[in-house]
KOLLO-367779 format. One record per residue (C-alpha): residue number from 0; x, y, z. Coordinates in steps of 0.5 Angstrom, whole numbers, plus 500, padded with zeros to 3 digits. Layout:
<pts>
[pt NUM,[X,Y,Z]]
...
</pts>
This chain:
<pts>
[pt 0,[210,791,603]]
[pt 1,[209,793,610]]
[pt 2,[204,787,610]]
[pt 3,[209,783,608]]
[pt 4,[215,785,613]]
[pt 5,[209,784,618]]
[pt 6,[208,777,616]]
[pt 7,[215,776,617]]
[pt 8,[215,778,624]]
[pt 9,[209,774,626]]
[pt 10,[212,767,623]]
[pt 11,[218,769,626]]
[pt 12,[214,770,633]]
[pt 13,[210,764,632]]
[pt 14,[217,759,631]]
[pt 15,[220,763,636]]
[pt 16,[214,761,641]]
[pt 17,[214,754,637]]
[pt 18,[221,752,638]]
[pt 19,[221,755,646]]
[pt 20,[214,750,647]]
[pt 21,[219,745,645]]
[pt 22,[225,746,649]]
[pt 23,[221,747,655]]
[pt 24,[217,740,652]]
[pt 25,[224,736,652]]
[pt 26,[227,740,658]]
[pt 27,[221,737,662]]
[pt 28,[221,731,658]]
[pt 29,[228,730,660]]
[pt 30,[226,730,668]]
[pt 31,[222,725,667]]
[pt 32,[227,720,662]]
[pt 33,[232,721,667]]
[pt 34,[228,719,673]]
[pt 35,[232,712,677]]
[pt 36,[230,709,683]]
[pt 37,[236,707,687]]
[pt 38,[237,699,686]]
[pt 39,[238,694,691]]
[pt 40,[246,691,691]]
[pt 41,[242,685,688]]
[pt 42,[238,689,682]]
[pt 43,[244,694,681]]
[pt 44,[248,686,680]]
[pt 45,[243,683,675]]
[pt 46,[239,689,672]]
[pt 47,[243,696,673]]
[pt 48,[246,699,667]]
[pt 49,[253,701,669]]
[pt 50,[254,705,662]]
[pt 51,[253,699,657]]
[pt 52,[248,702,653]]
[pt 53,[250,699,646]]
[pt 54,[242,699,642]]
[pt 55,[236,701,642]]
[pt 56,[231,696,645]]
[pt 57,[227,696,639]]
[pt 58,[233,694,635]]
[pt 59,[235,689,641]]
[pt 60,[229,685,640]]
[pt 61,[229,684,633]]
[pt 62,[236,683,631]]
[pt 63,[237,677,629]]
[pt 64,[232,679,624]]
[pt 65,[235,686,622]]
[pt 66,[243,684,622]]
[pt 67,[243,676,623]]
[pt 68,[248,676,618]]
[pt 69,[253,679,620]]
[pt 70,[253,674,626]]
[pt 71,[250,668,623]]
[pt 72,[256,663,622]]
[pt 73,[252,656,620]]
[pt 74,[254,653,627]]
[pt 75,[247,655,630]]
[pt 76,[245,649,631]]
[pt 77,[237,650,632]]
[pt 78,[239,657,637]]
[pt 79,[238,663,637]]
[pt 80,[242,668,635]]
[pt 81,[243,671,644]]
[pt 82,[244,663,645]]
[pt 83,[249,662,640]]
[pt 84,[254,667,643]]
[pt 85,[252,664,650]]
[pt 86,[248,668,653]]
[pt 87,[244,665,658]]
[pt 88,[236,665,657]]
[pt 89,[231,669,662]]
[pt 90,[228,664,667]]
[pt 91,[221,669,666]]
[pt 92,[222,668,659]]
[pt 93,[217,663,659]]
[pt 94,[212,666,663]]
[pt 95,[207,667,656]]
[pt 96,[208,666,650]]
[pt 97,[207,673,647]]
[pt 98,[213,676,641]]
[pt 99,[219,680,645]]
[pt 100,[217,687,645]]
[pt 101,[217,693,650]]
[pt 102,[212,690,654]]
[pt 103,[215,685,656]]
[pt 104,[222,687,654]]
[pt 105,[225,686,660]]
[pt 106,[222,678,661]]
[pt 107,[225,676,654]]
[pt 108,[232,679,653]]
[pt 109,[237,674,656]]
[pt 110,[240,674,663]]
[pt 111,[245,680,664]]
[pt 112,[241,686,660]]
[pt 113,[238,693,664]]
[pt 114,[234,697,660]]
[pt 115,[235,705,660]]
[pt 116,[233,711,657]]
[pt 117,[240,714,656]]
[pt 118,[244,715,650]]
[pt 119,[250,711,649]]
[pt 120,[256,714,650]]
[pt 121,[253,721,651]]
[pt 122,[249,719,657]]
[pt 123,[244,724,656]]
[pt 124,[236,722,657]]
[pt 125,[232,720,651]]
[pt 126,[224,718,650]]
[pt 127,[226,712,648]]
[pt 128,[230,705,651]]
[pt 129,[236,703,650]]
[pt 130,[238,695,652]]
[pt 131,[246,694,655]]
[pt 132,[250,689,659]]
[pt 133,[250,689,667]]
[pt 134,[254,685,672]]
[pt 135,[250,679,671]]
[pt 136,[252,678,663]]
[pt 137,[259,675,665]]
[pt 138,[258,673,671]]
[pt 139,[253,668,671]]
[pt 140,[252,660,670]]
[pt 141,[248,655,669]]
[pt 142,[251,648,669]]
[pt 143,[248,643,664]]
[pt 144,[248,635,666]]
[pt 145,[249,629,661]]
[pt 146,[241,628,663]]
[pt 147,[241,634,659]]
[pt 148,[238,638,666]]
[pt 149,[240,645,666]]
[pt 150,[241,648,674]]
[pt 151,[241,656,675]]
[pt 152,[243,661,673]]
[pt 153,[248,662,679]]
[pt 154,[250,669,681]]
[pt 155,[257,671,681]]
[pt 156,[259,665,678]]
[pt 157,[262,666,671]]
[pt 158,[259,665,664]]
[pt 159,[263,660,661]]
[pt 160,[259,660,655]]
[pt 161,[259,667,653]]
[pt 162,[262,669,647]]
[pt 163,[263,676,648]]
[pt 164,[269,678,644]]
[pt 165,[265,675,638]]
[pt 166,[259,679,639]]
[pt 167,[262,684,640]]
[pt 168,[265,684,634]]
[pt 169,[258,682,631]]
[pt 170,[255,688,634]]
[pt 171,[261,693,630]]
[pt 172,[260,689,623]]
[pt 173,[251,689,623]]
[pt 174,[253,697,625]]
[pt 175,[258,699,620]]
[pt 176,[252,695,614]]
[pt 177,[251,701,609]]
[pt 178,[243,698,609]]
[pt 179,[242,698,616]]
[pt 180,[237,704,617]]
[pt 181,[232,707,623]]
[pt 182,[227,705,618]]
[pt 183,[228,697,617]]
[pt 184,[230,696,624]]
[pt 185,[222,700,626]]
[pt 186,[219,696,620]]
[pt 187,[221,690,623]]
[pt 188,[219,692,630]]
[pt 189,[212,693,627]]
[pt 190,[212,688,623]]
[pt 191,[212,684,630]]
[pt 192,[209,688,635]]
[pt 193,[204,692,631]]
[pt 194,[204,700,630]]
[pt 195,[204,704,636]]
[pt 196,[197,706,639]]
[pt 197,[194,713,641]]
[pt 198,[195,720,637]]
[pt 199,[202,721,641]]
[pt 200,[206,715,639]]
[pt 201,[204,715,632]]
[pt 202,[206,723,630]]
[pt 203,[210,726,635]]
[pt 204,[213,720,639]]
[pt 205,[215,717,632]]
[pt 206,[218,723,630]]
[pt 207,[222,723,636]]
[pt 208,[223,716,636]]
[pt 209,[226,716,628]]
[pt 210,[230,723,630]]
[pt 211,[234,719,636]]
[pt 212,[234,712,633]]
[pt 213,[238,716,627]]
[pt 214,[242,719,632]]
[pt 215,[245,714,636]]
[pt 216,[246,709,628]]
[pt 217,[250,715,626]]
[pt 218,[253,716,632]]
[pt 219,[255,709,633]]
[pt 220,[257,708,625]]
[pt 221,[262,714,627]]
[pt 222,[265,712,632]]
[pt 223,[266,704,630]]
[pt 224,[269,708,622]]
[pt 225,[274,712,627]]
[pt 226,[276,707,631]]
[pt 227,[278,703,625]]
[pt 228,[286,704,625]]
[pt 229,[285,701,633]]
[pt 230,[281,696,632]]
[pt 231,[282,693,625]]
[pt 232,[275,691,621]]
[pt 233,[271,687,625]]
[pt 234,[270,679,623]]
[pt 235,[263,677,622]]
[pt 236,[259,671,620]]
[pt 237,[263,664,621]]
[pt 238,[269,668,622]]
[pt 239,[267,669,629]]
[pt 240,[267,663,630]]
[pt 241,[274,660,629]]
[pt 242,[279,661,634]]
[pt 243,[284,663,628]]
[pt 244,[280,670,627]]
[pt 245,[277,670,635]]
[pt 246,[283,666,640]]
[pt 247,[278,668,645]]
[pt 248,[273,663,645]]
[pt 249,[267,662,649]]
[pt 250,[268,664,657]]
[pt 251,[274,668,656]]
[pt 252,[276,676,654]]
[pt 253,[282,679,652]]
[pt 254,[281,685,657]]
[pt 255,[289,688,656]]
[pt 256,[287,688,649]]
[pt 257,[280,692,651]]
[pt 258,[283,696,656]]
[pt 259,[290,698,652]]
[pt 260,[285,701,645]]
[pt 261,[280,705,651]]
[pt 262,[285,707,656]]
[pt 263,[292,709,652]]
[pt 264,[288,710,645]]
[pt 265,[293,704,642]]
[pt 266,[293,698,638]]
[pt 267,[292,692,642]]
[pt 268,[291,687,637]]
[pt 269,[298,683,638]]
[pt 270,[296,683,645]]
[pt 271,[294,674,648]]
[pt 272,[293,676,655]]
[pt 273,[287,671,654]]
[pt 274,[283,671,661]]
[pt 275,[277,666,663]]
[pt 276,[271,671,665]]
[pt 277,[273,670,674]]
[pt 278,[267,668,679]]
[pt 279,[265,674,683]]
[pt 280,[264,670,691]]
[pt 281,[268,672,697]]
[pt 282,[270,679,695]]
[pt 283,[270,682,701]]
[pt 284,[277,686,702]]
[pt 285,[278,683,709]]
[pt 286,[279,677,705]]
[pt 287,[281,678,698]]
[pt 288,[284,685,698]]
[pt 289,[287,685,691]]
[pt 290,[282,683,685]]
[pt 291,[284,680,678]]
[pt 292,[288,673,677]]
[pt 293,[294,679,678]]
[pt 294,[292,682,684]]
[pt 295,[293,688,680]]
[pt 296,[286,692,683]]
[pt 297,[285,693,690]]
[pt 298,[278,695,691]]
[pt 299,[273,691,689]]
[pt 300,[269,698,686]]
[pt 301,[275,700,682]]
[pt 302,[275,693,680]]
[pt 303,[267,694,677]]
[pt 304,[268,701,675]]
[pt 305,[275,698,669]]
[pt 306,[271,693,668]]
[pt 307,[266,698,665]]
[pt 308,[271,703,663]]
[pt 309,[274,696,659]]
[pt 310,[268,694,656]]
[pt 311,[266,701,652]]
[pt 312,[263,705,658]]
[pt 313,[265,711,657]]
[pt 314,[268,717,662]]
[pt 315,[261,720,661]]
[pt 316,[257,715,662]]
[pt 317,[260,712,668]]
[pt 318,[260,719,672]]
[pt 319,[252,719,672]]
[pt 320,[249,718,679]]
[pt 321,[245,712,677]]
[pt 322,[251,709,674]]
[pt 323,[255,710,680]]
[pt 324,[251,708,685]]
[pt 325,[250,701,682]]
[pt 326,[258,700,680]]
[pt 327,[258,702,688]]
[pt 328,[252,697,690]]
[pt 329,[254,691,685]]
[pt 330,[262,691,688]]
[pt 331,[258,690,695]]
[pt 332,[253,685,692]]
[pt 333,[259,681,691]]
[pt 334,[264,683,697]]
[pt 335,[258,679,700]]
[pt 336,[256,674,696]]
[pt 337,[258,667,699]]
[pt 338,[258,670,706]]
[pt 339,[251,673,708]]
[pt 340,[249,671,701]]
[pt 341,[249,664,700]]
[pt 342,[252,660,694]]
[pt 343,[249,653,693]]
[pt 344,[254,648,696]]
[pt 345,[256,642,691]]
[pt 346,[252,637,695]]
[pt 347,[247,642,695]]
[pt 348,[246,641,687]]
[pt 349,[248,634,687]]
[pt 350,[246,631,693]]
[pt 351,[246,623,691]]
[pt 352,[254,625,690]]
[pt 353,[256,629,698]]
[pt 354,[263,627,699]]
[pt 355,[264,622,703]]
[pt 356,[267,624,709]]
[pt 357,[272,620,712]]
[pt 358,[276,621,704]]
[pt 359,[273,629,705]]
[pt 360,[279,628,712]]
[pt 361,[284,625,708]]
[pt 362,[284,630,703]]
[pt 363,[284,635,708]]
[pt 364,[290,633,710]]
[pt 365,[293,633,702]]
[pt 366,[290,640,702]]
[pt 367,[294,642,707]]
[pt 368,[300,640,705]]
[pt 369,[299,642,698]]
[pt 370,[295,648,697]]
[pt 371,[293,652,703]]
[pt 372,[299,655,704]]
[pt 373,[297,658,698]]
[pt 374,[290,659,697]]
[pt 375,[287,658,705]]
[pt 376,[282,653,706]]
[pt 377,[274,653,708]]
[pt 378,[273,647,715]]
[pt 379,[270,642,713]]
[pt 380,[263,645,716]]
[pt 381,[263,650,710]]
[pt 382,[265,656,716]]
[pt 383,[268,663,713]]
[pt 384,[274,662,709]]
[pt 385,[281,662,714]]
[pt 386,[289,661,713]]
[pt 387,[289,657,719]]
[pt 388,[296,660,720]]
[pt 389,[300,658,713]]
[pt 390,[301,665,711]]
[pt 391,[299,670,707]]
[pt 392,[295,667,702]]
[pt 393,[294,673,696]]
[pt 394,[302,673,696]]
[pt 395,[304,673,688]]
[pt 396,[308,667,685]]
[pt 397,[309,668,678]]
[pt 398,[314,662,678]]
[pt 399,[308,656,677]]
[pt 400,[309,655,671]]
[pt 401,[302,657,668]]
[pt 402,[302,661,661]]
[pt 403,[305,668,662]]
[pt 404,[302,673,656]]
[pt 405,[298,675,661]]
[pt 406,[304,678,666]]
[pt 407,[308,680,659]]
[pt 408,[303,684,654]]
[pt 409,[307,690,651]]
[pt 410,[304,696,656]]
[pt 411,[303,691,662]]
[pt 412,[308,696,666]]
[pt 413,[305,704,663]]
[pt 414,[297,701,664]]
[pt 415,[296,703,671]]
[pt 416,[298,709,671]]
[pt 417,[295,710,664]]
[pt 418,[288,708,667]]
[pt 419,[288,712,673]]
[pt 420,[289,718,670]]
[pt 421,[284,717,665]]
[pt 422,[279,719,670]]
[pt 423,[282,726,674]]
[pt 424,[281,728,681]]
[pt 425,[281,734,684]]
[pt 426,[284,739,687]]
[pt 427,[291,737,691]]
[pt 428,[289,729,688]]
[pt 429,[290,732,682]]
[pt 430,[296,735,682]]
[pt 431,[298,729,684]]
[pt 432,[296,725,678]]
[pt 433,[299,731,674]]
[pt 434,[306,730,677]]
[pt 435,[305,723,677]]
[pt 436,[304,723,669]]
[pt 437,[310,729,669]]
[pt 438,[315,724,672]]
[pt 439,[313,719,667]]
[pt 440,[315,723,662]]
[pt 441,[321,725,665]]
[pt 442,[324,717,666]]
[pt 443,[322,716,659]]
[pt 444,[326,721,656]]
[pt 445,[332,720,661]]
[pt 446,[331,713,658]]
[pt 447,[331,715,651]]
[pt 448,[324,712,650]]
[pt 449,[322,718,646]]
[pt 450,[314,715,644]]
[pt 451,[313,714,651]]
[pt 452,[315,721,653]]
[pt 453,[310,723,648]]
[pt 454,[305,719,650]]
[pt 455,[305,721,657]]
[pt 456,[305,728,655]]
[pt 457,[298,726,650]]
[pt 458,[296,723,657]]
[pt 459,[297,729,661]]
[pt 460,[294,734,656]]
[pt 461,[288,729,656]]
[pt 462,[287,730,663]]
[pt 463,[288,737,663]]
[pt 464,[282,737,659]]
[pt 465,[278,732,663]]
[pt 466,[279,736,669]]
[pt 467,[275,742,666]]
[pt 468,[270,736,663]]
[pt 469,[269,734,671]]
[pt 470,[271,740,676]]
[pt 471,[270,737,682]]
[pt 472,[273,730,680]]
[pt 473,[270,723,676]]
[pt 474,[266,720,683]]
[pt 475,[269,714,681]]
[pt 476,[276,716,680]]
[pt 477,[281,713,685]]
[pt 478,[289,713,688]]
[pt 479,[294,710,684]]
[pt 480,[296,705,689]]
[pt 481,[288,702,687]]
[pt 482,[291,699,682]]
[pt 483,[299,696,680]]
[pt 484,[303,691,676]]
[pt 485,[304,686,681]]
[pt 486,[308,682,675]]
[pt 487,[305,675,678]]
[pt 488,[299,672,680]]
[pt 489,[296,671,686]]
[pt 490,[295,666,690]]
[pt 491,[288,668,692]]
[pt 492,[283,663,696]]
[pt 493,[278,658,692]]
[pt 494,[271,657,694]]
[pt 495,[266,654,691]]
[pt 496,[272,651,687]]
[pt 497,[267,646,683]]
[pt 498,[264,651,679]]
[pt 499,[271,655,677]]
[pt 500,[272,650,671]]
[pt 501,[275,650,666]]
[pt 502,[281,651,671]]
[pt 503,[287,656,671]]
[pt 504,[287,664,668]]
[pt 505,[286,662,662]]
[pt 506,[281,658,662]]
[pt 507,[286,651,660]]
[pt 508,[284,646,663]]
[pt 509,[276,643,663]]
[pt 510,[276,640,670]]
[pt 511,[279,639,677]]
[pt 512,[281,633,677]]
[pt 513,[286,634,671]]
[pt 514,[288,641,674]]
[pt 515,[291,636,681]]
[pt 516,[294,631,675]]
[pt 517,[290,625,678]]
[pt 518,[288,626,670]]
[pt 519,[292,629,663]]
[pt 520,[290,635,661]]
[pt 521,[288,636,654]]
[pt 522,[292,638,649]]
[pt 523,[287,640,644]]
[pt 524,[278,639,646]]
[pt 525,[271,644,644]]
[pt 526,[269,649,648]]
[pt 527,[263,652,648]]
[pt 528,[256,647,651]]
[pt 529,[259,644,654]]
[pt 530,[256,639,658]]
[pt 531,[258,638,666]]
[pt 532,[261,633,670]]
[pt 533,[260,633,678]]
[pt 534,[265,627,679]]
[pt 535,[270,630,675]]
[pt 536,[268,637,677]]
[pt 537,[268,641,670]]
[pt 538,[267,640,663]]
[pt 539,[266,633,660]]
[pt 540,[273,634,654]]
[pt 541,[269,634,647]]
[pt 542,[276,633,641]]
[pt 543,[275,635,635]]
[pt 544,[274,630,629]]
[pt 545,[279,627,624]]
[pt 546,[279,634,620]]
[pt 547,[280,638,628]]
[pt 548,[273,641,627]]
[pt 549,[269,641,633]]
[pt 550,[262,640,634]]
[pt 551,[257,646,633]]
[pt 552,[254,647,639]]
[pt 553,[262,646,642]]
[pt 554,[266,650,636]]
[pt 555,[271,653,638]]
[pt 556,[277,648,638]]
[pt 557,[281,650,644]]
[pt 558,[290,649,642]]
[pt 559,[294,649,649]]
[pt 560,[299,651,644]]
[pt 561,[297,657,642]]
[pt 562,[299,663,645]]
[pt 563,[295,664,651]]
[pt 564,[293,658,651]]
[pt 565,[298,654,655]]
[pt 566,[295,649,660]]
[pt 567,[301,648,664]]
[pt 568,[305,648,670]]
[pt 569,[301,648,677]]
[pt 570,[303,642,679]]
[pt 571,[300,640,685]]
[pt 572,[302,636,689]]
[pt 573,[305,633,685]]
[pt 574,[307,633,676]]
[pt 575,[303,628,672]]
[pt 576,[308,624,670]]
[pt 577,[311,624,678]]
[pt 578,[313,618,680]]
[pt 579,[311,620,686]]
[pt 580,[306,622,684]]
[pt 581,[299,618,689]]
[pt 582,[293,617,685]]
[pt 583,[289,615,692]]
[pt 584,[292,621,695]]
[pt 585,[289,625,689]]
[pt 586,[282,622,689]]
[pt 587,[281,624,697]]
[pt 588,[284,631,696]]
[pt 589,[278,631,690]]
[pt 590,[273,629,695]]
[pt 591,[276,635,699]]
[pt 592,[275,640,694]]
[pt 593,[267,639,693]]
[pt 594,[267,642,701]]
[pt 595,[270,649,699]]
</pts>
């Protein structure tokens, strides 16, 4: 019995000693995964991860193989899945004609993905890669010609092709499949790439990779499962594709929707406050001090950070030093993009069609009369953009006639608060915050408004609790006047105006020269692909056919009558059917727009 208890004794002893050798390997392993090298104001834009970690990188690479049904609609057309939803094709990609594997992950994934070794949500360091958005997935572009020539990506131009919402809601349906497991997703990565190499990988590496593979697929199932009463089942297949199902549609987001389910824990499905994904040039304060087609953010760090946040990032995740620095660091890449960095100009791109300049100078005397009061203007020898002494040009205007959904949505008054209280700060700030919440429980009640009073008591014991989470405040956190309801839109300036289509805020009118009405806006056409014409500054109008299905590679059929979608109002100079309307005027004043 004594030889016993001893033996007892010596395993308990050895485990012991085996699970403090462990910790000690993971805690100095840590050290190493969570490693960062800060990245310059262009990298941190194009390859920083700013929390979007969504998918193992092995899982990242071979999922279309893995999940393709759950995103797969019939209208591939001969794409690949990541082509499909719009994004753009890594201009390293074919440098070698080798399979896409951790390697060479980096060269294969599309434009618009970091590359990380923190777990989703948690933010923890892990051995293994994950693959997340950047800056650069939403806002880049190409330019594809009728010759078929493709031109970019272009930085800080937005990608109208990018079907975000409908990925999204791939990524949901391919997560929530009962057959996805760590062993097919490896299985399939292995049958690509080969086994891993060395003793290491092949026993304790695999043993980890499995372990942190399982973690975030049952972590994520989780959460997606729970998130169900706010988010509803997710579409799939060639439901992501119809604009019954998914109004977005390729180029827009619905980012009320988003950010009233992260930042209020509500509903947001009844929410059509559709927004075309914005180009980034010019976002210095000094000249653009309120970012967002309503001015509703003041500080273009602020404004990267709720993007984010919007986006799924969460407080957690946003608060890491890495993350921080590159939101900070790619808000001053755009702050300077289009100033010291440079844009292409349109005749830099189409040199065989320079604006004329004598037509360039009878426009310029149209755009004065029309526009600059309101959006500024760039001289003609392509100096920094200037008001010329017309006023403020960021003043609100919201009777111009365009879709309001975006200004009306339910909450559009309770989001800012909402949002800057999501992320406390310290001390005498968060008093502040605080007693803004405690007033705004106070007005809801003297209102008889009784859910809202709730709602700011849940938000204010919400920001009690984070508070303790982070003791010397979130280092993104901001004051209130950061972010407002403006109640319109503003009139912000437009350079490179030629590379903005389809026009208005959401994204309803395919060129410039509709939107100046020297031609009638489209009622109904196909987005997508679609094919761009320097002459009309915009989108070639794709209809759809006798039964109003659009073309596959053009598939979603976007409905100005639709709600959100409406293509009116900013009738400048003059409304379409104007009888003073002057079509020479207009084609001078087009040719004035290629200079900006």
């Amino acid at each position: 019995m004594p030889t016993v208890r001893r033996l007892l004794r010596i395993g308990a002893v050895a485990i012991s000693a085996v699970l403090l050798v462990a910790t000690g390997l993971w805690l100095y392993g840590e050290t190493r995964w969570s490693r960062w090298t800060p990245a310059s104001p262009e990298e941190a834009f194009i390859h920083g991860t700013i929390g979007l970690e969504t998918l193992p990188l092995k899982y990242a690479l071979v999922l279309e193989e893995v999940s393709g049904t759950a995103f797969k609609s019939g209208r591939e057309g001969g794409r690949s899945l990541w082509r499909a939803y719009g994004f753009l094709d890594n201009p390293r990609a074919g440098t070698d004609d080798k399979p896409a594997c951790l390697g060479n992950a980096a060269d294969k994934l599309p434009v618009g993905f970091s590359i990380s070794q923190r777990m989703p949500a948690k933010a923890f360091p892990t051995p293994i890669e994950f693959a997340g958005l950047t800056c650069a997935a939403c806002h880049s572009a190409e330019l594809r010609l009728l010759n078929g020539r493709k031109i970019g990506p272009f930085f800080g131009a937005a990608n109208q092709e990018l079907d975000i919402i409908a990925w999204s809601d791939g990524i949901r349906s391919a997560v929530l499949d009962p057959d996805l497991s760590t062993t097919k997703i490896l299985d399939a990565y292995e049958a690509r790439c080969g086994k891993p190499d060395g003793i290491y990988d092949r026993t304790v590496g695999y043993l980890l990779e499995r372990a942190m593979i399982s973690a975030w697929l049952n972590g994520f199932r989780a959460v997606v499962a729970d998130d169900l009463s706010r988010y509803d089942l997710p579409y799939a297949g060639g439901q992501l594709k119809e604009a019954t199902d998914m109004p977005a549609g390729p180029g827009r987001t619905r980012p009320f929707r988003s950010i009233v389910r992260t930042a209020m824990k509500l509903p947001g499905e009844g929410n059509m406050a559709l927004s075309k994904i914005p180009v980034v040039f010019e976002q210095a304060t000094t000249l653009r001090p309120f970012s967002q087609y309503d001015g509703s953010i003041g500080n273009p760090t602020t404004r990267a950070m709720i993007a984010a946040y919007a986006s799924g990032a969460s407080a957690l995740a946003l608060a890491k030093p890495e993350v921080v620095h590159n939101i900070k660091n790619a808000s001053a890449y755009t702050e300077d993009l289009g100033i010291g960095i440079k844009v292409p100009r349109y005749r830099d791109l189409f040199p065989d069609k320079a604006p004329d300049p004598q037509r360039v100078a009878a426009g310029f005397a149209v755009y004065q009369q029309a526009c600059n009061g309101c959006h500024g203007h760039r001289p003609i020898e392509d100096g920094p953009w200037t008001t010329m002494g017309a006023g403020e040009i960021w003043k609100t205007a919201f009777d111009i006639g365009t879709d309001s959904a975006r200004l009306t949505f339910r909450y559009a008054d309770m989001l800012p608060l909402a949002i800057q209280t999501a992320l406390p700060r310290w001390a005498v700030d968060l008093q502040a915050q605080k007693d803004e919440l405690v007033q705004a429980r106070k007005d809801a009640s003297a209102k008889g408004d009784l859910g809202r009073a709730y709602f700011w008591e849940r938000q204010l014991d919400d920001l009690e609790l984070a508070s303790r989470e982070f003791r010397l405040g979130h280092p993104l956190a901001f004051p209130l006047q950061q972010i407002k309801n403006p109640g319109g839109y503003v009139n912000n300036p437009i350079p490179r105006a030629f590379l903005r289509a389809p026009y208005l805020h959401n994204g309803s009118v395919p060129t410039l020269r509709q939107l100046i009405n020297l031609d009638s806006r489209p009622a109904v056409f196909c987005r997508g692909e679609n094919v761009y014409d320097p002459d009309a500054m915009g989108f070639v109008v794709v209809e759809p056919d006798g039964d109003g299905r659009c073309p596959d590679r053009q598939s979603f059929r976007f409905d100005a009558k639709a709600e959100g979608n409406a293509n009116t109002g900013h009738d400048y100079p003059w409304r379409y059917d104007d009888p003073a309307r002057d079509p020479a005027a207009l084609e001078n004043l087009l040719e004035y727009l290629k200079t900006l």
